[in-house]
N, C-alpha and C positions, 0 to 999 in steps of 0.2 A: 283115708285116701285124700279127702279133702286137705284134713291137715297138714299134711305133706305137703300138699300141691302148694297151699300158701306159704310156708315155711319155705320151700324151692324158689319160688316166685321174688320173696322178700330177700334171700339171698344171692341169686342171680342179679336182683339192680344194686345191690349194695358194692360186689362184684365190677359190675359195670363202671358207676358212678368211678369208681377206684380207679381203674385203667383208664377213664377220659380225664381224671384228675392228674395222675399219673404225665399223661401224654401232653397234658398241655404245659406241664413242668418240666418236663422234657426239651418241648417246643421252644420256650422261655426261654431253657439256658441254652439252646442252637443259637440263637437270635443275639443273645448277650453278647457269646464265643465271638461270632460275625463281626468282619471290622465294619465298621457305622461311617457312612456317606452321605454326610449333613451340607446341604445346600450353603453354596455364600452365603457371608450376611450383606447386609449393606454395607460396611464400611471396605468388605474384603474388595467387594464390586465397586465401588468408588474409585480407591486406590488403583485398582488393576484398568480403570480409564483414563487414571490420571496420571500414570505413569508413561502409559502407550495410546497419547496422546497425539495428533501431526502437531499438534502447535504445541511450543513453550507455554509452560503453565507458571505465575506465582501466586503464593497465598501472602500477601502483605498485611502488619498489624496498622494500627489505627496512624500510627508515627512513619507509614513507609516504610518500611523494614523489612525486608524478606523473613518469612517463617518458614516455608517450604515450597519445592519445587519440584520440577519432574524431570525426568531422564532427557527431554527434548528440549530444556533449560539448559540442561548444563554441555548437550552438543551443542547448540547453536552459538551460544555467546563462551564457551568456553572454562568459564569457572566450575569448581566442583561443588560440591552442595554445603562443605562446608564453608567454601569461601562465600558461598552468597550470605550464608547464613551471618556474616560479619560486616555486610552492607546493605546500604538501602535505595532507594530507585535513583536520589537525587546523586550516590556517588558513580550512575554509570548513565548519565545522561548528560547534553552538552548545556552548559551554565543558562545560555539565552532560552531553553529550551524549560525552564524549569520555572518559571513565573505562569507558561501555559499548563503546567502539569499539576500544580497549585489549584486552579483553575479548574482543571478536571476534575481534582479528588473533592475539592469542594462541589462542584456539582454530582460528586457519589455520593458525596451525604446527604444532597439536598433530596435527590432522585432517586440514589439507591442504583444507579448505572449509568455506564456512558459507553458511546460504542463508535467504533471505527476512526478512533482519537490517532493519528499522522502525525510519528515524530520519529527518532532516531537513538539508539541504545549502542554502547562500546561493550564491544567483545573484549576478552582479556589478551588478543595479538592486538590493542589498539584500532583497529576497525568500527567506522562506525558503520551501524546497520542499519537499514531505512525499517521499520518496523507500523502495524497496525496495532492496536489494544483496544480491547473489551473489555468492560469490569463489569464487577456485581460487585455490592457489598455484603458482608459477611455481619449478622445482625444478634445482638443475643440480650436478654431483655428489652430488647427497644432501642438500644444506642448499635450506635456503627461500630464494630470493633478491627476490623481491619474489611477486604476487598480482597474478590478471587480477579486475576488477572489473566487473559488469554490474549499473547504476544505472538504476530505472524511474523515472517520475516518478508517484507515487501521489496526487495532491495532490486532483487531483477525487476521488478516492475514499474520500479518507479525508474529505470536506466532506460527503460521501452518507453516508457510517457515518456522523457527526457529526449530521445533519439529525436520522437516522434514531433514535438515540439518545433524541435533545430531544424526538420526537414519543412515543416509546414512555415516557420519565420523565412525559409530559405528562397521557399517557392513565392511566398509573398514579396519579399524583396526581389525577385525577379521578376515577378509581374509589374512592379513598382519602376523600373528602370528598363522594362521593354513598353514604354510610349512609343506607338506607331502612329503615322498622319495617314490614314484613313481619307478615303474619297477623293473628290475634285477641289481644290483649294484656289477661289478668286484671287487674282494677281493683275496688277495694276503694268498695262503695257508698256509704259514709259517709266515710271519710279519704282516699281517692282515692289509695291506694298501690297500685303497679303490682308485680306477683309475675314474679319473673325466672325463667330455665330452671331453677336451684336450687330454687325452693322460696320464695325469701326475696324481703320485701316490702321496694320499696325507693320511696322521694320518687319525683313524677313527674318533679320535675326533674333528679334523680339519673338513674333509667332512662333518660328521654331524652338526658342528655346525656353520656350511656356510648355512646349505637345512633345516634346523631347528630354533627355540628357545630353545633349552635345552645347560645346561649347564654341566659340567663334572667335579667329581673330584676326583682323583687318589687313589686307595689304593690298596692292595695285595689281592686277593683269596687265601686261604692254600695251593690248591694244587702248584702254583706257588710262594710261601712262602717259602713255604720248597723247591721247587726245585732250585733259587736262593738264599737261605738263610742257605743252610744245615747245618754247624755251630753252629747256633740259636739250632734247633730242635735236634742234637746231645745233647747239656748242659742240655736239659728239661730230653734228654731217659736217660741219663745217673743219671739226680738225683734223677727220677724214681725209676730206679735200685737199687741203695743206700738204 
């Protein structure tokens, strides 16, 4: 009876052991069957922010040269990616422009970045576009080998600075030519000179047109016509008379 029992015992787990071996071989090839949903890598997740991007992106080599770009590249400024691909910063920027951008890239290698760099880039309708840039540089054993570029398009904003400017020169040149004479101004009973915050008596038309924009110009009223001119108005009554 014993014997049995262990004999029973010993083939029951063998049994066992079988059908969990069995089930997880099973399980295996369910899992294999299954279609497999592997996470981004990082390059997929780069890519997919650097194409839906708000800002124009380029990847430039050490020489300037477009190497790649992104979807908001090739709206903004027009060209398609292979035409960038056949140019480089200096053929879409205006000539005077291009001694400061020298400039820049040399301070990307000194620094490794430069940011909020203000200049101007042509779209392929001929346009030029007021534009911001950021870089980094793109580094690989130690040396510079080219620079990522992130290019805004400022162009409405620099037409509002611009507005804003013209209205503020406008206001100031009008405040500049509304000189008003303010207060009580001393004036000399008999010779009618006007005494400035000095002290000193000066022509009325001098005073006023120090504290003004008007300008002045001479002639006689009759009644002081004739009283410096008597002579004159004598020859008129007299042929009057006649």
């Amino acid at each position: 009876m014993n014997y049995f029992s262990i004999d029973y015992i010993f083939l029951f787990c063998i049994i066992t052991i079988q059908a969990i071996l069995i089930g997880l071989l099973l399980q295996k090839r369910k899992k294999s069957n299954s279609p497999k949903i592997s996470p981004a890598t990082p390059d997929k997740k780069y890519r997919d922010l650097f194409e839906n991007a708000n800002d124009a992106i380029f990847i430039l080599d050490k020489d300037q040269n477009f190497v790649d770009i992104n979807q908001k590249a090739t709206e903004l400024f027009g060209y398609s990616r292979d035409e960038y691909l056949t140019l480089g910063v200096k053929d879409l920027i205006p000539p005077t422009q291009q001694s400061i951008s020298d400039e820049e890239f040399e301070r990307l290698r000194e620094q490794g970045k430069y940011e909020k760099f203000i200049g101007q880039m042509k779209s392929k309708d001929g346009r030029w576009l007021d534009i911001e840039v950021n870089s980094s540089s793109i580094i690989d054993k130690g040396k510079v080998i080219g620079s990522r570029d992130i290019v805004r398009d400022i162009t409405d904003r620099k037409r509002i600075e611009a507005e804003r400017e013209s209205m503020i020169n406008d206001l100031q040149n009008a405040l500049e030519e509304i000189k008003s004479l303010k207060g009580i101004l001393p004036i000399c009973s008999f010779c009618k000179k006007i005494r400035d915050d000095t002290g000193y008596w000066n022509q009325v038309e001098d005073y006023i047109g120090k504290h003004s924009k008007a300008d002045f110009s001479h002639s006689l009223c009759p009644e002081c016509a004739q009283k410096n001119y008597p002579e004159l108005f004598e020859t008129d009554k007299d042929q009057t008379t006649e």
